[in-house]
N, C-alpha and C positions, 0 to 999 in steps of 0.2 A: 504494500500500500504506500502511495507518495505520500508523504509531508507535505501540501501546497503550504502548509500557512511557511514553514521552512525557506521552501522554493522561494518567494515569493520575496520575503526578507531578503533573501540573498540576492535576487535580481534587482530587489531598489540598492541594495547597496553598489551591486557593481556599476552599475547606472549615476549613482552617486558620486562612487572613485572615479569614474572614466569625466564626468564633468569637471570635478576638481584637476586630473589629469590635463583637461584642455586648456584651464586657465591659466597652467602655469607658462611664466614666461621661457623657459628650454623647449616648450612645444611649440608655442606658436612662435619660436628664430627657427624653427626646424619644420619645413615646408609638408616634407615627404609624410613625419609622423603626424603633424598635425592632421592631415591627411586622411590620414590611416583611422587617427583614435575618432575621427567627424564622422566618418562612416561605422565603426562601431557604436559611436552613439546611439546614433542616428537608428541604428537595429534593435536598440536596449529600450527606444523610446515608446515603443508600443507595449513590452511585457510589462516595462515600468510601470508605463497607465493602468494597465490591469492588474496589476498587484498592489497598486495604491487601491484602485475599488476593493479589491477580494479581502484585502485587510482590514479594509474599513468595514464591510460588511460582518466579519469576524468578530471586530471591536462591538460593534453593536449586537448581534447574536448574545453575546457573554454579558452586555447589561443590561440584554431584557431577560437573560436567564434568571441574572440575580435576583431580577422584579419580581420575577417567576417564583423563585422560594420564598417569598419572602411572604407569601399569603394572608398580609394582614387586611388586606383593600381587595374583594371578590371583582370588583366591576376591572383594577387594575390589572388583576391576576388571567381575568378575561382577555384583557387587550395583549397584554404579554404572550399570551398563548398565539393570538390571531400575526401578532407583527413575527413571533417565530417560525411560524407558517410559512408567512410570505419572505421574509428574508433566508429561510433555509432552500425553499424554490430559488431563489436568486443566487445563492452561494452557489446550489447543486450545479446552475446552468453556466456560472463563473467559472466554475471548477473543470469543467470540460473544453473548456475557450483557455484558461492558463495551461492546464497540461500539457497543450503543442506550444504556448510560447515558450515554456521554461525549458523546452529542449536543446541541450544544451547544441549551439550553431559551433560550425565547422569554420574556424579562423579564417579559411580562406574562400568562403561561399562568396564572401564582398570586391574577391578580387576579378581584374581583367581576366580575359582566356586566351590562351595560342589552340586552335585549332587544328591539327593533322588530319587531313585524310591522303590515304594511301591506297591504291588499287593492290587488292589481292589474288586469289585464284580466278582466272576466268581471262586472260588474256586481254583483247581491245575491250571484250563487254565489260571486263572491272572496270579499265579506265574512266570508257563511258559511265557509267554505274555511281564514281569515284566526282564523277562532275554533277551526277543528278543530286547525289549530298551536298554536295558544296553548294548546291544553286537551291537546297531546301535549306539549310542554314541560313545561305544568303537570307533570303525571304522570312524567314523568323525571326531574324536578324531587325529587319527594317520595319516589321510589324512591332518591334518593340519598342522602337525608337533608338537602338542602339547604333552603335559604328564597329565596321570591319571594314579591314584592308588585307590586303596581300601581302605576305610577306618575301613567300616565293613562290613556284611552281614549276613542274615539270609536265609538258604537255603528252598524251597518249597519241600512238600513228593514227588510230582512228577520232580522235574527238576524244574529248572526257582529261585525266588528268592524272598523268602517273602518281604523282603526290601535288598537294598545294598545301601551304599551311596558313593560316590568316591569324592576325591579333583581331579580338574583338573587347569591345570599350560599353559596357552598359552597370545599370544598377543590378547585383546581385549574380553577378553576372558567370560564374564559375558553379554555386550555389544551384542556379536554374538550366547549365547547361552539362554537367558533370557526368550526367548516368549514361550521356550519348556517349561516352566511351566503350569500344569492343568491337568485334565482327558484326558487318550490316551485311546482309545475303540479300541476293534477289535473284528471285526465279521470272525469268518470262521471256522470251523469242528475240534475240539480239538481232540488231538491225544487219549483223553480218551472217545471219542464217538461214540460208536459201530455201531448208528446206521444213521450215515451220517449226522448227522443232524448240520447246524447252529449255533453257539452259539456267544452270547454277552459277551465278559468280559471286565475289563478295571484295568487302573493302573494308580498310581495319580506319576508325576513329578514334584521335586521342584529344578530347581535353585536357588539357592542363592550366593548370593558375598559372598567370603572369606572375613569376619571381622579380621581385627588387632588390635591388645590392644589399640590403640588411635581409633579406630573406637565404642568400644561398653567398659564402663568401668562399668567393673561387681565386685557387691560389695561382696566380701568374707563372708559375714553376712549373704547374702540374698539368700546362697549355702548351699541345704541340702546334705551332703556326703554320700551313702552306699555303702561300699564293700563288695562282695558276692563272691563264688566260681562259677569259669567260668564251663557251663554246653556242653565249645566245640561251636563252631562256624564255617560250611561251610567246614568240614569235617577238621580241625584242629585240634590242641592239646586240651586236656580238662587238664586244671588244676587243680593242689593238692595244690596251697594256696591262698586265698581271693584275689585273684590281680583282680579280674573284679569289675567296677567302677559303681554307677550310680549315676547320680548329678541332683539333683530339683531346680531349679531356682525357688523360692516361690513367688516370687511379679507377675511371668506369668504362674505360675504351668507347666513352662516347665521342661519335664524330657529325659535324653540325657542317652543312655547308651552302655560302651563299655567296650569285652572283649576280644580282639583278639590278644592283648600283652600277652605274661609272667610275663612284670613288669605292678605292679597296677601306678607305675610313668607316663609310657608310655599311657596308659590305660586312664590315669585322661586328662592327654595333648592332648589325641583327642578326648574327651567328652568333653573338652573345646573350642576346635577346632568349634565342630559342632555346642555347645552352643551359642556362639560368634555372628556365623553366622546366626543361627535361631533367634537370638533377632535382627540383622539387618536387615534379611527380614521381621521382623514384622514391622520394623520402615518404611521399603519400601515400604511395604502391606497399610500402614494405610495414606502413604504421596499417594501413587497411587489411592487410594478409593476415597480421599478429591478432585482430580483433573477430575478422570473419572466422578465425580455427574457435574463437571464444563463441559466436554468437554466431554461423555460421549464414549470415546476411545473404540475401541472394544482389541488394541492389548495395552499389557503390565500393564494389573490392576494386574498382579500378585496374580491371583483370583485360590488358587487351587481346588475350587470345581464345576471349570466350567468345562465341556466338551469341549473341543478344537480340538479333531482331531479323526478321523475315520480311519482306517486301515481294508480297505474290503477284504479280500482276493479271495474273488469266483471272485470279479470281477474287482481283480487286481486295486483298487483304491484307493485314501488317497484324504482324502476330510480336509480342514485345515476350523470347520467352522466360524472363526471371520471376515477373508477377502475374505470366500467362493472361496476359491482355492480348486479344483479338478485338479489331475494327475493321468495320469493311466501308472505309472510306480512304482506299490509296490515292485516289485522283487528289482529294485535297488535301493528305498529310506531306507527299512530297512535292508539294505546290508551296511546304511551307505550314502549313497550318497543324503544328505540334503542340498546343495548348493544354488538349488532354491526356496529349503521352506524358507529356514532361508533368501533369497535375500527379497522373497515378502513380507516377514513379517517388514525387515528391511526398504523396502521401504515405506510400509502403516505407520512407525515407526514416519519415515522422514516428511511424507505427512500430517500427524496429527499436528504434532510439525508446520510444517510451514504455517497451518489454525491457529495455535495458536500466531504467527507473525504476520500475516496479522492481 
Protein backbone atom coordinates (compact mmCIF):
# COMPACT_ATOMS: atom_id res chain seq x y z
CA UNK A 1 0.00 0.00 0.00
CA UNK A 2 1.51 3.66 -0.94
CA UNK A 3 1.89 6.22 1.66
CA UNK A 4 0.32 9.24 -0.55
CA UNK A 5 0.19 11.48 2.42
CA UNK A 6 4.35 10.56 2.58
CA UNK A 7 4.46 11.00 -1.29
CA UNK A 8 3.09 13.94 -1.36
CA UNK A 9 5.30 15.72 1.48
CA UNK A 10 8.04 14.66 -0.26
CA UNK A 11 7.15 16.10 -3.78
CA UNK A 12 6.27 19.64 -2.01
CA UNK A 13 9.55 19.57 -0.68
CA UNK A 14 11.52 18.62 -3.73
CA UNK A 15 9.56 21.36 -5.55
CA UNK A 16 10.57 23.57 -2.63
CA UNK A 17 14.46 22.64 -2.83
CA UNK A 18 14.40 22.96 -6.69
CA UNK A 19 12.83 26.64 -6.34
CA UNK A 20 15.34 27.61 -3.79
CA UNK A 21 18.00 25.95 -6.14
CA UNK A 22 16.96 28.52 -8.97
CA UNK A 23 17.31 31.51 -6.94
CA UNK A 24 20.40 31.02 -6.05
CA UNK A 25 22.96 33.24 -7.64
CA UNK A 26 25.73 30.08 -9.19
CA UNK A 27 22.51 29.00 -11.09
CA UNK A 28 21.36 31.64 -12.64
CA UNK A 29 25.61 32.98 -13.92
CA UNK A 30 25.25 29.22 -15.12
CA UNK A 31 23.05 29.26 -18.34
CA UNK A 32 23.00 25.46 -19.07
CA UNK A 33 21.93 24.53 -15.28
CA UNK A 34 19.61 27.19 -14.92
CA UNK A 35 18.21 25.51 -17.71
CA UNK A 36 18.06 22.21 -16.68
CA UNK A 37 16.76 22.88 -12.89
CA UNK A 38 13.60 25.56 -15.16
CA UNK A 39 12.55 22.51 -16.80
CA UNK A 40 12.42 20.21 -13.73
CA UNK A 41 10.52 22.73 -12.00
CA UNK A 42 8.44 23.40 -14.39
CA UNK A 43 7.45 19.09 -14.17
CA UNK A 44 7.26 19.25 -10.18
CA UNK A 45 4.65 22.10 -10.66
CA UNK A 46 1.74 20.10 -11.22
CA UNK A 47 2.20 17.11 -8.49
CA UNK A 48 3.13 20.04 -6.22
CA UNK A 49 -0.47 21.45 -6.85
CA UNK A 50 -1.94 18.40 -6.10
CA UNK A 51 -0.40 17.51 -3.18
CA UNK A 52 -0.86 20.82 -1.73
CA UNK A 53 -4.88 19.96 -2.31
CA UNK A 54 -4.57 16.00 -1.04
CA UNK A 55 -2.85 17.57 2.14
CA UNK A 56 -5.15 19.97 2.67
CA UNK A 57 -7.97 17.79 2.37
CA UNK A 58 -6.03 15.24 4.86
CA UNK A 59 -5.75 18.20 7.31
CA UNK A 60 -9.35 18.64 7.37
CA UNK A 61 -10.54 14.93 7.28
CA UNK A 62 -8.47 14.78 10.92
CA UNK A 63 -10.40 17.97 12.40
CA UNK A 64 -13.75 16.86 11.43
CA UNK A 65 -12.73 13.49 12.86
CA UNK A 66 -11.96 15.07 16.12
CA UNK A 67 -15.46 16.82 15.85
CA UNK A 68 -16.50 13.57 15.28
CA UNK A 69 -15.45 12.11 18.81
CA UNK A 70 -16.14 14.56 20.43
CA UNK A 71 -20.08 13.81 20.75
CA UNK A 72 -21.04 16.44 22.84
CA UNK A 73 -23.31 18.66 20.03
CA UNK A 74 -25.65 15.76 18.05
CA UNK A 75 -26.61 18.30 15.27
CA UNK A 76 -22.55 18.86 15.16
CA UNK A 77 -21.77 15.23 15.31
CA UNK A 78 -24.28 15.06 12.36
CA UNK A 79 -22.53 17.54 10.10
CA UNK A 80 -19.14 15.94 10.85
CA UNK A 81 -20.39 12.66 9.65
CA UNK A 82 -21.87 14.22 6.39
CA UNK A 83 -18.46 16.70 5.53
CA UNK A 84 -16.54 13.04 6.05
CA UNK A 85 -18.44 11.62 3.58
CA UNK A 86 -17.89 14.12 1.15
CA UNK A 87 -14.24 14.93 1.77
CA UNK A 88 -13.31 11.05 1.83
CA UNK A 89 -15.06 10.84 -1.83
CA UNK A 90 -12.79 13.75 -2.71
CA UNK A 91 -9.53 12.21 -1.08
CA UNK A 92 -10.42 8.67 -2.80
CA UNK A 93 -10.66 10.42 -6.31
CA UNK A 94 -7.31 12.64 -5.31
CA UNK A 95 -5.67 9.77 -4.54
CA UNK A 96 -5.94 8.16 -7.94
CA UNK A 97 -4.82 11.50 -9.98
CA UNK A 98 -1.56 11.79 -7.39
CA UNK A 99 -0.49 8.08 -7.65
CA UNK A 100 0.73 8.67 -11.47
CA UNK A 101 2.05 12.04 -10.51
CA UNK A 102 4.36 10.88 -7.77
CA UNK A 103 5.87 8.44 -10.11
CA UNK A 104 8.91 8.81 -9.76
CA UNK A 105 10.17 10.72 -13.80
CA UNK A 106 13.16 9.54 -15.59
CA UNK A 107 15.89 12.57 -15.36
CA UNK A 108 16.08 12.42 -18.72
CA UNK A 109 12.34 12.21 -20.18
CA UNK A 110 13.00 16.44 -20.30
CA UNK A 111 15.80 16.15 -22.43
CA UNK A 112 16.24 16.62 -26.44
CA UNK A 113 16.53 13.30 -28.65
CA UNK A 114 19.07 12.18 -31.59
CA UNK A 115 17.04 9.86 -33.54
CA UNK A 116 18.72 6.74 -35.53
CA UNK A 117 17.13 4.90 -37.99
CA UNK A 118 18.95 2.29 -39.76
CA UNK A 119 17.70 -0.14 -42.44
CA UNK A 120 17.83 -3.72 -41.59
CA UNK A 121 17.12 -7.06 -43.02
CA UNK A 122 15.36 -6.68 -46.29
CA UNK A 123 17.70 -5.04 -48.67
CA UNK A 124 16.32 -1.77 -50.92
CA UNK A 125 12.73 -2.52 -49.18
CA UNK A 126 14.53 -1.71 -45.46
CA UNK A 127 15.93 1.21 -46.84
CA UNK A 128 12.75 2.25 -48.23
CA UNK A 129 10.87 1.10 -45.04
CA UNK A 130 13.91 3.14 -43.04
CA UNK A 131 12.43 6.56 -44.99
CA UNK A 132 8.67 5.72 -44.22
CA UNK A 133 9.87 6.13 -40.27
CA UNK A 134 11.69 8.97 -40.79
CA UNK A 135 8.81 10.60 -42.61
CA UNK A 136 6.37 9.30 -39.73
CA UNK A 137 8.41 10.88 -37.07
CA UNK A 138 8.95 13.77 -39.27
CA UNK A 139 5.10 14.30 -39.19
CA UNK A 140 4.66 13.66 -35.33
CA UNK A 141 7.23 15.62 -35.02
CA UNK A 142 5.55 19.00 -36.53
CA UNK A 143 2.00 17.87 -35.01
CA UNK A 144 3.69 18.66 -31.96
CA UNK A 145 5.08 21.73 -32.41
CA UNK A 146 8.58 20.58 -32.06
CA UNK A 147 11.80 20.92 -34.32
CA UNK A 148 14.16 18.31 -36.04
CA UNK A 149 16.97 18.50 -38.21
CA UNK A 150 19.25 16.28 -39.97
CA UNK A 151 22.16 15.53 -38.65
CA UNK A 152 23.38 13.01 -41.39
CA UNK A 153 22.31 10.46 -43.65
CA UNK A 154 23.07 7.90 -45.86
CA UNK A 155 20.94 7.51 -48.92
CA UNK A 156 19.52 3.67 -50.01
CA UNK A 157 20.16 2.67 -54.21
CA UNK A 158 16.45 2.50 -54.30
CA UNK A 159 14.96 5.54 -52.33
CA UNK A 160 14.44 5.27 -48.44
CA UNK A 161 17.74 5.73 -46.26
CA UNK A 162 20.46 3.42 -45.24
CA UNK A 163 20.72 5.23 -41.94
CA UNK A 164 19.77 9.05 -41.07
CA UNK A 165 19.98 10.33 -37.69
CA UNK A 166 18.11 13.63 -36.72
CA UNK A 167 18.28 15.93 -33.38
CA UNK A 168 14.96 16.73 -32.34
CA UNK A 169 14.17 19.91 -29.85
CA UNK A 170 10.47 19.75 -28.05
CA UNK A 171 8.94 19.71 -24.47
CA UNK A 172 9.32 16.31 -22.94
CA UNK A 173 10.62 15.35 -25.59
CA UNK A 174 12.95 11.90 -24.98
CA UNK A 175 10.05 11.06 -22.05
CA UNK A 176 7.40 10.96 -25.07
CA UNK A 177 9.51 9.51 -27.64
CA UNK A 178 11.78 6.72 -25.93
CA UNK A 179 9.64 3.36 -26.32
CA UNK A 180 10.16 3.81 -30.23
CA UNK A 181 13.36 2.27 -29.71
CA UNK A 182 13.94 -1.41 -31.31
CA UNK A 183 13.18 -3.43 -34.59
CA UNK A 184 10.17 -1.88 -36.61
CA UNK A 185 9.04 -4.93 -39.22
CA UNK A 186 6.82 -4.42 -42.15
CA UNK A 187 5.22 -6.87 -44.04
CA UNK A 188 3.72 -5.83 -47.59
CA UNK A 189 4.79 -6.07 -51.43
CA UNK A 190 7.83 -3.93 -52.12
CA UNK A 191 7.67 -1.63 -54.93
CA UNK A 192 10.76 -3.82 -56.37
CA UNK A 193 8.51 -7.06 -56.47
CA UNK A 194 7.32 -8.09 -59.73
CA UNK A 195 5.72 -10.74 -58.60
CA UNK A 196 3.18 -9.74 -55.95
CA UNK A 197 4.47 -11.39 -53.44
CA UNK A 198 4.83 -10.51 -49.43
CA UNK A 199 7.98 -9.53 -48.04
CA UNK A 200 9.41 -9.02 -44.45
CA UNK A 201 11.89 -6.28 -43.84
CA UNK A 202 12.74 -4.22 -40.91
CA UNK A 203 14.72 -1.22 -39.56
CA UNK A 204 16.38 -0.83 -36.07
CA UNK A 205 15.38 2.75 -34.12
CA UNK A 206 17.22 4.39 -31.58
CA UNK A 207 16.24 7.01 -29.24
CA UNK A 208 18.55 8.50 -27.36
CA UNK A 209 18.68 11.63 -24.91
CA UNK A 210 20.67 14.42 -26.10
CA UNK A 211 23.90 14.37 -23.65
CA UNK A 212 25.43 17.75 -22.45
CA UNK A 213 29.06 18.08 -21.57
CA UNK A 214 28.09 17.75 -17.78
CA UNK A 215 26.12 14.72 -18.70
CA UNK A 216 29.00 12.39 -20.26
CA UNK A 217 32.73 13.72 -19.72
CA UNK A 218 34.70 12.25 -22.46
CA UNK A 219 38.40 12.08 -22.16
CA UNK A 220 40.25 13.75 -25.15
CA UNK A 221 42.91 10.74 -24.79
CA UNK A 222 40.40 8.16 -25.07
CA UNK A 223 39.55 9.98 -28.88
CA UNK A 224 40.85 8.38 -31.95
CA UNK A 225 40.60 11.29 -34.70
CA UNK A 226 40.51 10.42 -38.63
CA UNK A 227 39.81 12.87 -41.24
CA UNK A 228 39.08 11.68 -44.72
CA UNK A 229 37.69 13.29 -47.84
CA UNK A 230 33.88 13.42 -47.85
CA UNK A 231 32.69 10.97 -50.64
CA UNK A 232 29.03 13.23 -50.87
CA UNK A 233 26.25 12.54 -48.66
CA UNK A 234 22.31 12.34 -49.79
CA UNK A 235 22.80 13.96 -52.89
CA UNK A 236 25.04 16.91 -51.59
CA UNK A 237 28.37 18.45 -52.07
CA UNK A 238 31.22 16.20 -52.34
CA UNK A 239 34.24 17.60 -51.06
CA UNK A 240 37.92 18.70 -52.37
CA UNK A 241 39.57 18.96 -48.70
CA UNK A 242 39.77 16.29 -45.60
CA UNK A 243 36.89 18.02 -43.79
CA UNK A 244 34.95 14.74 -43.15
CA UNK A 245 35.50 13.50 -39.59
CA UNK A 246 35.47 10.04 -37.95
CA UNK A 247 36.15 9.67 -34.17
CA UNK A 248 36.72 6.20 -32.17
CA UNK A 249 35.89 6.28 -28.67
CA UNK A 250 38.47 3.38 -27.71
CA UNK A 251 37.47 2.27 -24.14
CA UNK A 252 33.65 1.25 -26.01
CA UNK A 253 35.19 1.00 -29.65
CA UNK A 254 32.44 3.37 -30.46
CA UNK A 255 32.84 4.93 -33.98
CA UNK A 256 30.75 8.07 -34.86
CA UNK A 257 31.03 9.57 -38.40
CA UNK A 258 30.32 12.61 -40.04
CA UNK A 259 30.59 14.55 -43.38
CA UNK A 260 27.84 16.71 -44.30
CA UNK A 261 29.76 20.13 -43.39
CA UNK A 262 32.28 21.84 -45.49
CA UNK A 263 34.16 22.72 -42.24
CA UNK A 264 36.00 19.54 -40.70
CA UNK A 265 35.06 22.03 -37.36
CA UNK A 266 31.45 21.71 -37.90
CA UNK A 267 31.97 18.01 -38.80
CA UNK A 268 33.88 17.12 -35.52
CA UNK A 269 30.93 19.07 -33.27
CA UNK A 270 28.36 16.73 -34.56
CA UNK A 271 30.38 13.56 -34.34
CA UNK A 272 30.60 14.61 -30.94
CA UNK A 273 27.05 15.59 -30.61
CA UNK A 274 26.10 11.82 -31.55
CA UNK A 275 29.10 10.52 -29.55
CA UNK A 276 28.00 12.02 -26.34
CA UNK A 277 24.67 10.73 -26.73
CA UNK A 278 25.58 7.19 -27.73
CA UNK A 279 27.62 6.68 -24.53
CA UNK A 280 24.40 7.96 -22.51
CA UNK A 281 22.28 5.58 -23.92
CA UNK A 282 24.69 2.84 -23.00
CA UNK A 283 24.74 4.07 -19.49
CA UNK A 284 20.64 3.91 -19.92
CA UNK A 285 20.83 0.55 -21.70
CA UNK A 286 22.85 -1.01 -18.95
CA UNK A 287 20.92 0.98 -15.77
CA UNK A 288 17.44 -0.59 -17.75
CA UNK A 289 18.90 -4.34 -18.07
CA UNK A 290 19.87 -4.33 -14.07
CA UNK A 291 16.03 -3.23 -13.38
CA UNK A 292 14.08 -5.26 -16.16
CA UNK A 293 16.09 -8.91 -14.42
CA UNK A 294 14.33 -7.11 -11.16
CA UNK A 295 10.90 -6.30 -12.40
CA UNK A 296 11.02 -7.88 -15.72
CA UNK A 297 9.23 -4.70 -17.79
CA UNK A 298 8.37 -5.46 -21.01
CA UNK A 299 8.23 -1.51 -22.07
CA UNK A 300 11.49 0.60 -21.81
CA UNK A 301 14.60 -1.83 -21.52
CA UNK A 302 15.82 0.10 -24.35
CA UNK A 303 16.70 -3.34 -25.95
CA UNK A 304 17.56 -2.52 -29.75
CA UNK A 305 17.40 -6.00 -30.94
CA UNK A 306 14.03 -6.62 -29.83
CA UNK A 307 11.36 -6.73 -32.26
CA UNK A 308 8.66 -4.23 -31.13
CA UNK A 309 6.37 -3.41 -33.66
CA UNK A 310 4.79 -4.80 -36.99
CA UNK A 311 3.48 -2.66 -39.66
CA UNK A 312 1.01 -5.16 -41.93
CA UNK A 313 0.18 -3.50 -44.70
CA UNK A 314 -2.27 -6.03 -46.69
CA UNK A 315 -4.18 -5.86 -43.70
CA UNK A 316 -3.93 -2.54 -42.70
CA UNK A 317 -2.47 -3.29 -39.15
CA UNK A 318 0.25 -2.35 -36.42
CA UNK A 319 0.51 -4.60 -33.84
CA UNK A 320 2.88 -2.96 -30.87
CA UNK A 321 4.11 -6.60 -29.56
CA UNK A 322 5.32 -5.65 -25.71
CA UNK A 323 1.75 -4.45 -24.60
CA UNK A 324 0.07 -6.57 -27.43
CA UNK A 325 -1.73 -3.57 -28.94
CA UNK A 326 -3.22 -4.18 -32.27
CA UNK A 327 -4.96 -1.04 -34.43
CA UNK A 328 -6.07 -1.33 -37.77
CA UNK A 329 -5.46 2.10 -38.64
CA UNK A 330 -1.95 1.85 -40.63
CA UNK A 331 -2.95 4.49 -43.23
CA UNK A 332 -2.88 7.07 -40.42
CA UNK A 333 -0.25 5.88 -37.88
CA UNK A 334 2.51 6.06 -40.51
CA UNK A 335 1.00 9.33 -41.92
CA UNK A 336 2.40 10.27 -38.55
CA UNK A 337 -0.50 10.03 -36.20
CA UNK A 338 1.15 8.18 -33.08
CA UNK A 339 -0.94 9.70 -30.20
CA UNK A 340 -2.39 6.51 -29.18
CA UNK A 341 0.75 4.25 -29.47
CA UNK A 342 2.84 6.53 -27.61
CA UNK A 343 -0.44 7.04 -24.94
CA UNK A 344 -0.58 3.09 -24.33
CA UNK A 345 2.86 2.71 -24.20
CA UNK A 346 3.19 5.71 -21.73
CA UNK A 347 0.51 4.26 -19.74
CA UNK A 348 1.98 0.59 -19.23
CA UNK A 349 5.13 3.16 -18.42
CA UNK A 350 3.04 4.56 -15.60
CA UNK A 351 1.40 1.15 -14.40
CA UNK A 352 4.92 -0.76 -14.17
CA UNK A 353 6.56 2.08 -12.13
CA UNK A 354 3.45 2.02 -9.64
CA UNK A 355 3.65 -2.11 -9.07
CA UNK A 356 7.20 -0.98 -8.26
CA UNK A 357 5.60 1.48 -5.33
CA UNK A 358 3.28 -0.76 -4.13
Amino acid sequence: MIDLVQHAKKALERFEETEGLLSLPETVSDMAKYTELSKLHKSLEKVAHKSREYLSIQDDINEWTEALKDGSDPEMQKAAEQELIALQKKMDDMSEVLKFLIIPKDPNDLKNVLLEIRAGTGGDEASIFAGDLHRMYESYVESLGWKMRIISLTEGTMGGFKEIISEIEGDECYGILKHESGVHRVQRVPVTESQGRVHTSAATVAVMPQAEDVDIDINENELRIDTYRSSGCGGQHVNTTDSAIRITHLPTNLVVTCQDEKSQLKNKEKAMKVLRSRLLDQAIAAQEKDRAQERKSQVGTGDRSAKIRTYNFPQGRMTDHRINLTLYALDSIIKGHLDDVVAALRVEEMTEKLRELE
